[in-house]
C-alpha positions as a Markdown table, in Angstrom:
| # | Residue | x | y | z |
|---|---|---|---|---|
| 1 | Unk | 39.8 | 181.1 | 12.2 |
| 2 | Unk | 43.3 | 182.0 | 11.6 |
| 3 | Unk | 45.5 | 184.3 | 13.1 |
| 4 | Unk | 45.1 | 187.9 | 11.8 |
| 5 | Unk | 49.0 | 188.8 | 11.7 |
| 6 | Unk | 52.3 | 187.0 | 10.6 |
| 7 | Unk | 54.1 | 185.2 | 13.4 |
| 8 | Unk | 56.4 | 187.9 | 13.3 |
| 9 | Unk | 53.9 | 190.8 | 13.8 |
| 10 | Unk | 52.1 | 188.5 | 16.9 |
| 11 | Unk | 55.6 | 188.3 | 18.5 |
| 12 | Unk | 56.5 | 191.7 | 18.1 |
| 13 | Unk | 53.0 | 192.4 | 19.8 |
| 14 | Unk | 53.3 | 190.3 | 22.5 |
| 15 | Unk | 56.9 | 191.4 | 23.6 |
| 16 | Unk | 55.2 | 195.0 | 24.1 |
| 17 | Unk | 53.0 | 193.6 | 26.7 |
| 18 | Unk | 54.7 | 194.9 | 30.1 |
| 19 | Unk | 53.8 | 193.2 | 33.9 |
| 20 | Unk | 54.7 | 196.3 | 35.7 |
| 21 | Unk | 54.1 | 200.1 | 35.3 |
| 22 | Unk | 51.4 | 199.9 | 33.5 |
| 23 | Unk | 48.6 | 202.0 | 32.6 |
| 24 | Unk | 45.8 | 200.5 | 34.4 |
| 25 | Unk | 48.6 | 199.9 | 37.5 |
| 26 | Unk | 49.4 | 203.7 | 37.3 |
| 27 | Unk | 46.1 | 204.7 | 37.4 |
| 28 | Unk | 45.4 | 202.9 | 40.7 |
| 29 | Unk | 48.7 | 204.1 | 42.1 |
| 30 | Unk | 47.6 | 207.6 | 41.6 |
| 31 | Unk | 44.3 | 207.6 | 43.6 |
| 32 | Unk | 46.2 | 205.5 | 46.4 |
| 33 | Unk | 48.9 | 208.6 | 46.6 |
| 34 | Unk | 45.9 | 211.1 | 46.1 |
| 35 | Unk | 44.0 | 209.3 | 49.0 |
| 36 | Unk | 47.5 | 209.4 | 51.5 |
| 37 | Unk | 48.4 | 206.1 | 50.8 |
| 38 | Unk | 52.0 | 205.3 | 51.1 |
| 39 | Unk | 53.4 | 202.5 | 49.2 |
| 40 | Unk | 55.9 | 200.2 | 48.0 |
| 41 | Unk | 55.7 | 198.8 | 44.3 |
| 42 | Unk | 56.4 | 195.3 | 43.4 |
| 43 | Unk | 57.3 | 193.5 | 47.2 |
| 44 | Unk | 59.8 | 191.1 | 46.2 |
| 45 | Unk | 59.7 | 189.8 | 49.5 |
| 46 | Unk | 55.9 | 188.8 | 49.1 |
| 47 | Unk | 54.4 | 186.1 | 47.3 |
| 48 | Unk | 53.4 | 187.1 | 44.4 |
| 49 | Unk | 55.4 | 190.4 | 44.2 |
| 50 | Unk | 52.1 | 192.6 | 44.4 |
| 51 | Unk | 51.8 | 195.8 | 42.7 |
| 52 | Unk | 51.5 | 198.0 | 45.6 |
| 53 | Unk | 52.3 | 197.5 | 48.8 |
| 54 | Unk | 51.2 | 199.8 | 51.4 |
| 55 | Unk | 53.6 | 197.7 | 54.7 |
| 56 | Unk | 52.4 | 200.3 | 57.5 |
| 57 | Unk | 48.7 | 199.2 | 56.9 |
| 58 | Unk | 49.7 | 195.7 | 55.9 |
| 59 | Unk | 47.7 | 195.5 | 53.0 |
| 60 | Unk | 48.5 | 194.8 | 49.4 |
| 61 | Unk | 46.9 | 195.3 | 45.8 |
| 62 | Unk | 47.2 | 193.3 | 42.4 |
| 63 | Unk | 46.0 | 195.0 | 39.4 |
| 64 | Unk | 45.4 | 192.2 | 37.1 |
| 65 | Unk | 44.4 | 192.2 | 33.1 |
| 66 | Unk | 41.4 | 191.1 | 32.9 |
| 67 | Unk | 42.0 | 188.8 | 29.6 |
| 68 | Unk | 45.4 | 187.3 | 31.7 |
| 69 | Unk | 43.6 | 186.2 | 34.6 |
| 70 | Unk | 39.5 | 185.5 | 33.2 |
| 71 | Unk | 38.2 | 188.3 | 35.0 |
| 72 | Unk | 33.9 | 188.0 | 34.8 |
| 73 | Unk | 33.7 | 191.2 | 32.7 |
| 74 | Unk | 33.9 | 191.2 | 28.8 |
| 75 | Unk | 37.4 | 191.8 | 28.2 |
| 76 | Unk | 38.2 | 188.6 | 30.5 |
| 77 | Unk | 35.6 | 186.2 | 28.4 |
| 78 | Unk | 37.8 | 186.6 | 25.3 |
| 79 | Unk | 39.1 | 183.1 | 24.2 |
| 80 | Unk | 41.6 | 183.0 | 21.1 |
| 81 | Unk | 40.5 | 182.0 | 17.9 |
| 82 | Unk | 44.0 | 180.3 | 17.8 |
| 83 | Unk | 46.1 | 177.8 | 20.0 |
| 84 | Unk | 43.5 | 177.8 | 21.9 |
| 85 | Unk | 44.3 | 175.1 | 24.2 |
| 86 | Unk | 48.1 | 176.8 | 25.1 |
| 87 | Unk | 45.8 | 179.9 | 26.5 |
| 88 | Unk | 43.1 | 178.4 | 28.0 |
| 89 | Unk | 45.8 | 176.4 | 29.9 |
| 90 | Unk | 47.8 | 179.6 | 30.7 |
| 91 | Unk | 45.2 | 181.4 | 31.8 |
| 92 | Unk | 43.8 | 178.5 | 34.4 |
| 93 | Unk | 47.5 | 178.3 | 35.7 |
| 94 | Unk | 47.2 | 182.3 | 35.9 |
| 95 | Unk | 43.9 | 182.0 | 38.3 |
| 96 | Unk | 45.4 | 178.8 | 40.1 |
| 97 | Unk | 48.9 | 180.8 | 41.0 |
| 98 | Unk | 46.9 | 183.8 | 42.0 |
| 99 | Unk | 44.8 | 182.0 | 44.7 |
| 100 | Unk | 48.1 | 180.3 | 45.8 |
| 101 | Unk | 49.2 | 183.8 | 46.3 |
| 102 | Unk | 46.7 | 185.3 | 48.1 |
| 103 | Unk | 46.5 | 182.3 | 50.4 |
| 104 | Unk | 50.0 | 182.9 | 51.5 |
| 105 | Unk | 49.9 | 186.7 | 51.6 |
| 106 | Unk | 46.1 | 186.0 | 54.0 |
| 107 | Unk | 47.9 | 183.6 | 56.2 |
| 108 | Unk | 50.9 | 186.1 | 57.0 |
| 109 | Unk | 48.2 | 188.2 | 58.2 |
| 110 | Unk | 48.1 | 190.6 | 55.0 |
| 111 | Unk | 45.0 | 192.2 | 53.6 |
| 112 | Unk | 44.3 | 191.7 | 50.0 |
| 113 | Unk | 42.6 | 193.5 | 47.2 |
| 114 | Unk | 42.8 | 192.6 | 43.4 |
| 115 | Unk | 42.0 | 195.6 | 41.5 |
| 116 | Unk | 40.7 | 194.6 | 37.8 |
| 117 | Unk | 42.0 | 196.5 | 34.9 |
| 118 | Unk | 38.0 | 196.8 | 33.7 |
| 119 | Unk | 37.7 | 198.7 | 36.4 |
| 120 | Unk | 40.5 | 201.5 | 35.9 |
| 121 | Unk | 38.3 | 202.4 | 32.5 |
| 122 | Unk | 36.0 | 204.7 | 34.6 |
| 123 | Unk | 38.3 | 204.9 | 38.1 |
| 124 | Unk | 35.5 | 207.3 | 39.7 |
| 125 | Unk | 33.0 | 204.9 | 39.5 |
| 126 | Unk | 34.0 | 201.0 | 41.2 |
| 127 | Unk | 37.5 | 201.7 | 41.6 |
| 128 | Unk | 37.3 | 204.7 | 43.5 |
| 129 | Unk | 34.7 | 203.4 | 46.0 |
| 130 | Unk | 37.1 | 200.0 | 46.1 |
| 131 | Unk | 39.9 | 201.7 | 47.5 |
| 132 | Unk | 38.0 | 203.9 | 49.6 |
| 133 | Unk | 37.2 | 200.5 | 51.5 |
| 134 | Unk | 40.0 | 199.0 | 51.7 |
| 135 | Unk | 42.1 | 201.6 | 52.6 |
| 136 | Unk | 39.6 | 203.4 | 54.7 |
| 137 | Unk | 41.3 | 206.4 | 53.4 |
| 138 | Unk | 39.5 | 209.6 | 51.1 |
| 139 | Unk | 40.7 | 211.5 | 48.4 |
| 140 | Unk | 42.0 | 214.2 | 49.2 |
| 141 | Unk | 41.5 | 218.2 | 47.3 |
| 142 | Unk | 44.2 | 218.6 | 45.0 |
| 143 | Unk | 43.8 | 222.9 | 45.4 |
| 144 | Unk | 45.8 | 222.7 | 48.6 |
């Protein structure tokens, strides 16, 4: 199967894709803040550079795509119709520098917890309980 769009219209779509601030990574920000959390974006300083970083609690959270790093759930089994091998090679190198990552951030005695972006479709369902978890923290009543 071919490519749908001209290589043109595929590169103008994959320069929109962002790594940061995006919409599954501001939802998850939000129910951190509504829950108390306090947090640092992006630690450069950490392998990795995790999404949120919460250093009083020393715990960390990646909210990762699920098609970028083959998460178990139907929008990470997706395999391109085209250059196929380039992605399947991307994304395995995705999954192998993710593991790498949380390695080192376990070893310097950090907590981790990868958020899916599956996940941030229905935030009061998994997600919600997820954070609850890890953060031991509740949401808080927004009518104060």
């Amino acid at each position: 199967m071919t490519d749908v769009h001209t290589p043109a219209q595929r590169s103008h779509n994959m320069s929109r894709i962002r790594s940061s601030h995006t919409r599954p990574e501001l939802i998850v920000r939000s129910l951190v803040h509504r829950m108390g959390g306090r947090f640092r974006l992006h630690g450069k300083s950490l392998p990795g550079k995790p999404d949120i970083v919460l250093p009083g609690r020393r715990k960390v959270i990646f909210v990762h795509g699920c098609f970028w790093h083959c998460h178990n759930c139907r929008y990470g089994r997706v395999k391109p119709a085209t250059n196929t091998d380039f992605w399947r090679q991307k994304r395995l190198q995705n999954q192998q520098r993710d593991r790498r990552q949380k390695k080192a951030l376990q070893a310097d005695g950090w907590d981790v917890l990868v958020v899916w972006e599956c996940w941030t479709r229905k935030p009061e369902q998994r997600l919600l309980m997820e954070l609850q978890r890890f953060l031991d923290l509740q949401l808080q009543d927004k009518s104060r």
